[in-house]
C-alpha positions as CSV (number, residue, x, y, z in Angstrom):
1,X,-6.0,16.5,-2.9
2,X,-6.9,20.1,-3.1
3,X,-7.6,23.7,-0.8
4,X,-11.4,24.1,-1.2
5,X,-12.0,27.3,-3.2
6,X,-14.6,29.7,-2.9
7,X,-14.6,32.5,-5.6
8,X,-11.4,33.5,-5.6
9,X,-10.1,32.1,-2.4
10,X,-8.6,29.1,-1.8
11,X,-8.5,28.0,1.7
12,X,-5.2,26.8,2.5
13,X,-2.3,28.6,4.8
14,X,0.3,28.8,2.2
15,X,-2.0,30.5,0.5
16,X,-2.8,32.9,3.0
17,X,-5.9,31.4,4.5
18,X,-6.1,31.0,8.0
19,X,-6.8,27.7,7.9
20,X,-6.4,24.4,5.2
21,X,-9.2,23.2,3.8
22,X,-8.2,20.4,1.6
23,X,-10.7,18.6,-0.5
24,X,-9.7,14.6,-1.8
25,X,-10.6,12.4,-5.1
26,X,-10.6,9.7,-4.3
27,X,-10.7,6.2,-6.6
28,X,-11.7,3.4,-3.8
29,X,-11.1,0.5,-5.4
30,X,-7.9,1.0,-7.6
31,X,-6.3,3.5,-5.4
32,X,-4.9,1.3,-2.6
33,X,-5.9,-1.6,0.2
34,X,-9.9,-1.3,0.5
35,X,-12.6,-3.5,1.5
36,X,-15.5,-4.1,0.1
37,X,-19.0,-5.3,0.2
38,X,-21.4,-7.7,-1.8
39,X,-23.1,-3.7,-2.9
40,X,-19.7,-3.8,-5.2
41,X,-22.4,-5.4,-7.5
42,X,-25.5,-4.5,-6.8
43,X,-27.8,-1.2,-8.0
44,X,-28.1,-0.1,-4.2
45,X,-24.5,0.0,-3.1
46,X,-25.4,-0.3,0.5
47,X,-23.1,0.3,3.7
48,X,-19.6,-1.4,3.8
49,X,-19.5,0.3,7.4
50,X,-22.4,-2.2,8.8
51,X,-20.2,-5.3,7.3
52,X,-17.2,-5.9,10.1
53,X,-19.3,-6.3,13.3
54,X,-16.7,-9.0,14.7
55,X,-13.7,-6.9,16.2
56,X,-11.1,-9.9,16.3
57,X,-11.7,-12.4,13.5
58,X,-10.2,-15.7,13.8
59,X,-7.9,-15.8,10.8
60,X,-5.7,-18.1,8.6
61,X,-2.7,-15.9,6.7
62,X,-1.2,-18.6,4.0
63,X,1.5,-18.0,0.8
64,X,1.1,-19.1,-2.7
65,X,3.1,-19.3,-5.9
66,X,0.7,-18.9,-8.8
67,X,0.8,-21.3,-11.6
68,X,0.8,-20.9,-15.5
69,X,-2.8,-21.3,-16.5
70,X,-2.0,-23.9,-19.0
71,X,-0.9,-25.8,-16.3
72,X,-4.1,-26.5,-14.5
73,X,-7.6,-28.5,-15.6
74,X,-9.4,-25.7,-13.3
75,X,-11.4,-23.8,-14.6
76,X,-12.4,-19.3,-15.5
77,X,-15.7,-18.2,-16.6
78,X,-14.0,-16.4,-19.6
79,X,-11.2,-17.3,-22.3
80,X,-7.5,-17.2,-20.3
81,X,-4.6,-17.7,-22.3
82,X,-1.8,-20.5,-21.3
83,X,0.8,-18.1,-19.9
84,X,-1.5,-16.1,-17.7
85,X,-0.8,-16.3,-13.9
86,X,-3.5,-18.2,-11.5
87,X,-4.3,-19.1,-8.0
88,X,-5.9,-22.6,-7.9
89,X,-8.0,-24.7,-5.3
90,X,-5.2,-26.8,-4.6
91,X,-3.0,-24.3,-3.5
92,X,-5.6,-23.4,-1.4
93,X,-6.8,-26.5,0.2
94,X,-3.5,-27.9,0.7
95,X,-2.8,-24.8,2.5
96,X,-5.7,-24.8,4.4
97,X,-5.9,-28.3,5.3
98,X,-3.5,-27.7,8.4
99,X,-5.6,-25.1,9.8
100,X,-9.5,-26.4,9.1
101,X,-9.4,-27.2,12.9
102,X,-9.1,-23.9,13.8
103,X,-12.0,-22.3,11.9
104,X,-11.1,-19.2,10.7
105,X,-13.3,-16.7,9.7
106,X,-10.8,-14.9,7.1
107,X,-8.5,-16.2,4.9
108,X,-5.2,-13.5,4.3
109,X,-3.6,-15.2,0.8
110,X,-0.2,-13.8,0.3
111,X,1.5,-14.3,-3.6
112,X,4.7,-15.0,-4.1
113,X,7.1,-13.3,-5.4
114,X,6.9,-10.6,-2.7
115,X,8.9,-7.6,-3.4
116,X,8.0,-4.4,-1.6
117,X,7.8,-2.7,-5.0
118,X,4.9,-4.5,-5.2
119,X,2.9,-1.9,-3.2
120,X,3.7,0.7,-6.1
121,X,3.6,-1.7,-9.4
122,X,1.2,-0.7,-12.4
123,X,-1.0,-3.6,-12.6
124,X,-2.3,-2.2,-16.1
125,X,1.4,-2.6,-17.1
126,X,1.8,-5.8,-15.1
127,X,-0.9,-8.0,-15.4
128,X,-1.4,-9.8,-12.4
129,X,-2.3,-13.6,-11.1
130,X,-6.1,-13.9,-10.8
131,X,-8.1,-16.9,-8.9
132,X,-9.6,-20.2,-10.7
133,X,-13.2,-20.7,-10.0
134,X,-12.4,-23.9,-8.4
135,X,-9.9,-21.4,-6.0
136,X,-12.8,-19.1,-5.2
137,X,-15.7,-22.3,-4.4
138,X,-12.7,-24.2,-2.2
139,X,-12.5,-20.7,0.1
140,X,-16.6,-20.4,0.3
141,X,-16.9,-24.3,1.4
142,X,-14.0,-23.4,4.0
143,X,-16.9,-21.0,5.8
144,X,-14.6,-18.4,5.1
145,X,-16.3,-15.0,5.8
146,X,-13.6,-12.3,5.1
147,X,-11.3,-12.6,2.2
148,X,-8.1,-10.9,1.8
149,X,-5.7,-10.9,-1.0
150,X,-2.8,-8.7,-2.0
151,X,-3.9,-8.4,-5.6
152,X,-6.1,-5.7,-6.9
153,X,-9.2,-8.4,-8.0
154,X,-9.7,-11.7,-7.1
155,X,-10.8,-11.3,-10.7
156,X,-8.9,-11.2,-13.7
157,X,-8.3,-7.9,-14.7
158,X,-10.8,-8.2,-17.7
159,X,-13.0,-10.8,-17.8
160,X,-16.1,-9.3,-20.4
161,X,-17.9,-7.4,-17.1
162,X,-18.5,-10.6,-15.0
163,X,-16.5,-10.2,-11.9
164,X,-17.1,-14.0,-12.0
165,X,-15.3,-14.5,-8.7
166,X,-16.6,-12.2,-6.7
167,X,-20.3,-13.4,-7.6
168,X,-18.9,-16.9,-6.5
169,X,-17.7,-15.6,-3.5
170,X,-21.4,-13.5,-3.1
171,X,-23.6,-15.8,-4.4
172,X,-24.2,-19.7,-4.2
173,X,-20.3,-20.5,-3.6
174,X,-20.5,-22.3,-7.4
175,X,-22.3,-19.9,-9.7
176,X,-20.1,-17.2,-11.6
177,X,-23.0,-16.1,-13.6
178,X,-25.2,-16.0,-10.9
179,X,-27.2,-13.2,-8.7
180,X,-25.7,-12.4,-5.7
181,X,-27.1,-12.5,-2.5
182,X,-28.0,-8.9,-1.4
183,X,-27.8,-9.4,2.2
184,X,-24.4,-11.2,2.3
185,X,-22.3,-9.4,5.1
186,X,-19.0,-11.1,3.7
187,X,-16.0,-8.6,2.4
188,X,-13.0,-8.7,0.2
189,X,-10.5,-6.7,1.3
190,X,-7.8,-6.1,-2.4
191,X,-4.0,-5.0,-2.2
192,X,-3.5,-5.3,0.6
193,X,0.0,-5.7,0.9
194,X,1.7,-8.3,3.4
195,X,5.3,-8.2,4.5
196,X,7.6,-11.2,4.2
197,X,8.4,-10.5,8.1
198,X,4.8,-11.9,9.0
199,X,4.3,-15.6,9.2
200,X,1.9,-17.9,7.9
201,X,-0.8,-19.2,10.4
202,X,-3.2,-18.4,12.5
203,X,-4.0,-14.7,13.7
204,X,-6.7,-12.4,14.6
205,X,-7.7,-9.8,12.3
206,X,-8.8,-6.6,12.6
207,X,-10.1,-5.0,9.6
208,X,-10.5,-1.0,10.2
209,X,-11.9,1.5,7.6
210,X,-13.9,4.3,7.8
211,X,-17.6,4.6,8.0
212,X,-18.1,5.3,4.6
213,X,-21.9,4.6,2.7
214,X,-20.6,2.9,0.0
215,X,-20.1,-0.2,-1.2
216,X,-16.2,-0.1,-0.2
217,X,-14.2,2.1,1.5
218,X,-10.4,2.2,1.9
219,X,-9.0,0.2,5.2
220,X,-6.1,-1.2,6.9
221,X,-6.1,-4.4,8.1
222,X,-4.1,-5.1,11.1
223,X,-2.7,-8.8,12.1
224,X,-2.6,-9.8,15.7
225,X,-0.2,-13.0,16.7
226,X,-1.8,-14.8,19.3
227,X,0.5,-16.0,22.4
């Protein structure tokens, strides 16, 4: 963030302006928690803003403990090495399974460990768990309409341009080569960070962001513990 400048003014008070006028950069979707839309990956990045029409969304908040790759016949849509960190469709259903009554329309998946300095880690220096393809068809036959993870891609970090995942998650619910569907209205929401002090289960979700018209736009998601 910067005082606008205008010749050789710049508009802020400490400058000697009599008013700030600051003027932000901003990097949506590596920068912090944002949401965004199926235009993520489309030419026409449409209007994340017209997404969240419900205001309470009936949602399931669940922890995992990522695997080693190796350790799993599930499958990525690119080469994965042994060691790397996953999420997989077992974690996920077993989770899940005590809550499919309930319906939810989100899915909040939480990854364990859980420091706080997670909110401020270098994932470029840290290379962080990503989700199975199996992981990302097991949420879309849930009916889950809202995911949110507190990782920065439900994708692995590189993965040759595909964004796999997210065209599961947009498209057919199976295909990670496939076209998405351009009039999808269902979000991911990425790092977004979730306290150990909130439990798992059932919650309503509100997920607030700014009007922007753009594919994404940065947000804060708030939980709500029913009585």
């Amino acid at each position: 963030m910067s005082p606008l400048k205008t010749g050789s003014e710049l508009w802020s008070v400490a400058d000697g302006a009599g008013c700030n006028v600051p003027e932000i950069s901003m990097n949506i979707h590596c920068s912090g928690t944002h949401t965004e839309s199926v235009g993520h990956l489309l030419k026409k990045t449409g209007d994340i803003g017209k997404m969240l029409k419900e205001g309470f969304i009936p949602t399931v908040l669940i922890t995992v403990t990522p695997e080693f790759f190796g350790k799993t016949h599930e499958n990525y849509h690119c080469d994965v090495n042994e060691s790397e960190s996953i999420i997989t469709a077992i974690m996920i259903k077993t989770q899940l399974e005590k809550w499919k009554n309930l319906h939810p329309l989100a899915l909040i998946i939480r990854t364990l460990p859980n420091k706080k300095e997670k909110q401020f880690l270098r994932f470029n220096e840290t290379p962080p768990p990503f989700f199975t393809n199996n992981a990302l068809t097991a949420i879309c036959d849930s009916g889950v309409h809202h995911l949110i993870v507190d990782l920065p891609s439900v994708d692995r970090m590189s993965d040759n341009g595909i964004l796999g995942n997210h065209r599961i998650f947009w498209c057919d619910g199976q295909n990670p080569n496939g076209e998405v569907n351009s009039e999808s209205q269902k979000t991911i929401t990425e790092l977004a960070y979730i306290p150990n002090s909130v439990e798992d289960g059932f919650h309503f979700l509100d997920i607030q962001i700014p009007h922007f018209v753009c594919d994404a736009a940065p947000s804060r998601p708030l939980l709500y513990k029913p009585e």
